[in-house]
N, C-alpha and C positions, 0 to 999 in steps of 0.2 A: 504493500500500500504506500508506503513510504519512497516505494520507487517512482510509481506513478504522479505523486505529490509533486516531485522534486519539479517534471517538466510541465506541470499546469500553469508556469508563467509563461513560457513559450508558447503554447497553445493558446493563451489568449491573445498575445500579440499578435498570432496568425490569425485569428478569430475577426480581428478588427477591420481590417482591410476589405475580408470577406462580406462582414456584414454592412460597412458603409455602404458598397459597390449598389451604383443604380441598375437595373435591369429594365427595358421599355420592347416594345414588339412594333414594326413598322409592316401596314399592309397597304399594297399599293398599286396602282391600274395605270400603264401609261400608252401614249402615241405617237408613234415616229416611222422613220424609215431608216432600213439596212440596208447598203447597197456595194456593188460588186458589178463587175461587165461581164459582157456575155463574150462566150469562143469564138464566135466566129465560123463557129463550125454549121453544119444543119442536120434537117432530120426527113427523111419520106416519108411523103402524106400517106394517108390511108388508098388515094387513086397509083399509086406506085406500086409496081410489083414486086420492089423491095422496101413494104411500108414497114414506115419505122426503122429500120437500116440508115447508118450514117450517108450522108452528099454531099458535095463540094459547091456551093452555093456559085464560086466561080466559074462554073461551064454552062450555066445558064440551063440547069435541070429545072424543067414546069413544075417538077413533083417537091422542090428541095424546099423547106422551111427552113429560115433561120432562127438561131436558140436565142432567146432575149438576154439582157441584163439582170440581173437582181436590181427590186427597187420596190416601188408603190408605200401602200400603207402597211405598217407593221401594227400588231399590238401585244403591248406586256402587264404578265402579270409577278408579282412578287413578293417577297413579305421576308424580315429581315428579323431580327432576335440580335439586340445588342446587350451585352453581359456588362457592362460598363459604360464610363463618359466615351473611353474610345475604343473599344473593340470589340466585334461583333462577327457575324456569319450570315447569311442569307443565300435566299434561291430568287432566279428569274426566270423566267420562260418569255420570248418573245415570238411570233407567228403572224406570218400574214393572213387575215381573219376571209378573206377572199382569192378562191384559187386563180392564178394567173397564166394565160398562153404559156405554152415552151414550144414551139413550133406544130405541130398535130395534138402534140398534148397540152397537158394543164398541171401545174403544179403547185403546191405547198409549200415552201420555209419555212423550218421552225429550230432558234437556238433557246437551250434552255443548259444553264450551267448552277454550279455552285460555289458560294465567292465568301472569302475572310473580307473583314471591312475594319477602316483604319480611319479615325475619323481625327485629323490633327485639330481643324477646330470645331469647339459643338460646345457654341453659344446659344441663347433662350430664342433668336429669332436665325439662328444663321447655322448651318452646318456645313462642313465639307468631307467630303465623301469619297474615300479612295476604295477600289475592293479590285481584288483578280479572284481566280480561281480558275477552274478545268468545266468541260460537260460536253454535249455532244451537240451535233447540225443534221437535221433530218427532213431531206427533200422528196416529197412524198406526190409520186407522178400518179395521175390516170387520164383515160377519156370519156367521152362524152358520148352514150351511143342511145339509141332511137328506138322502140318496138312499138308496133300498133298489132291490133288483133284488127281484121279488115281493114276498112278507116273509119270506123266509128271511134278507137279507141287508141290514142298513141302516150307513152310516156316517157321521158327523159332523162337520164341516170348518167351518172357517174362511175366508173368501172373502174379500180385499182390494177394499173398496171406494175408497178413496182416499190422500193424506196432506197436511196441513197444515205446509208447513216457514216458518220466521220465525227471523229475524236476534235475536241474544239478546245483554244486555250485563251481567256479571257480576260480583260481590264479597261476600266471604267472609273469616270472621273465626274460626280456631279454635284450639286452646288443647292443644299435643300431651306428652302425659303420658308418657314412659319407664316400661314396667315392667322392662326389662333395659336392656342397652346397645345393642338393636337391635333389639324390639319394642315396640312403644307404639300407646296408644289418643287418638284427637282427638276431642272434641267439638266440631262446627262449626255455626256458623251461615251462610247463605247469600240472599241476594238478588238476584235476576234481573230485568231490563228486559227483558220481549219486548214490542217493538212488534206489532202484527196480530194478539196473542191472544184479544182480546176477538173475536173472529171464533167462539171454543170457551169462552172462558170470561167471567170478568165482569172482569178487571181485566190490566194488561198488568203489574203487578206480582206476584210470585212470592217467599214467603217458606218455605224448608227448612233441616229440622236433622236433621244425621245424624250417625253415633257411626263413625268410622272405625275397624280395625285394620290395622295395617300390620305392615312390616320392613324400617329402616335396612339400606343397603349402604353401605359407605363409612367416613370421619373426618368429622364433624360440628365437631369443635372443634380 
């Protein structure tokens, strides 16, 4: 018993730090766009006898579509768990909430990662907001096909042709504005590493900026 005595000063001094420590939860919904160029390359339409087969848009194939750029509107969602004034963890997910052309097809974007957060200042109406982390990029192709029963009756569907996933590495920079004491807007910027994208686009580098709204839970300070 006497042993244990001895370290019970230690242990409150550890104690202390602990139980100051503020803890607050950030949930958050934002809008922007991600963007990246397209290869250059193309794709044969479904009138092509090699539909869906790569073309060289250069020799003036009727059947060849070109692959677009990344871009339009994006949207995220995310929610953060900060364990103190300045360090924390959180998750995003951003996706374009409307499928977009890719030459005969139509596709999906979707980065969702998970990031350490480092916030050097986090003042009552002003925060700054560092985080990286790792997660993946998921390009999610189908088409668009057609059935009627006679012509009384036709409908329109969507048809999963494949998906594209690749390993993502992530950081992000944004700047979170108090308009009360538990709602606030971020403008962020964002940078992505996906290796194997140029497989869909032209570059493995990914630059977006989205406008967050959120709602502190929690003591912040």
């Amino acid at each position: 018993m006497r042993r244990i005595c001895r370290y019970l000063p230690l242990v409150s001094l550890l104690c202390v730090p602990l139980a100051s420590a503020q803890s607050s939860i950030d949930v958050n919904i934002g809008f922007g766009s991600a963007r990246d160029g397209a290869t250059g390359a193309g794709i044969d339409n479904l009138s092509s006898p090699n539909a869906f087969g790569a073309c060289s848009l250069s020799v003036g194939d009727p059947y060849c579509q070109a692959t677009p750029s990344m871009g339009n509107l994006f949207m995220g969602l995310g929610a953060d768990l900060m364990l103190g004034k300045r360090y924390g963890f959180g998750f995003e997910a951003n996706f374009q909430p409307a499928k977009q052309d890719y030459g005969p097809l139509q596709y999906r974007e979707t980065f969702y990662d998970f990031n350490g957060i480092y916030t050097p200042v986090n003042e009552k109406r002003v925060m700054l907001k560092l985080e990286g982390g790792i997660g993946g990029a998921r390009t999610g192709f189908s088409i668009n096909e057609n059935e009627c029963v006679g012509t009384a009756v036709c409908s329109n569907y969507a048809e999963p042709v494949g998906t594209a996933n690749h390993f993502q590495i992530h950081a992000g920079v944004g700047v979170e504005l108090f308009l009360t004491d538990h709602w606030f807007v971020r403008p962020q910027y964002d940078f992505r590493y996906v290796p194997g994208l140029t497989d869909q686009f032209s570059s493995t580098a990914v630059s977006e900026g989205t406008i967050w709204l959120g709602y502190n839970f929690g003591s912040r300070l």
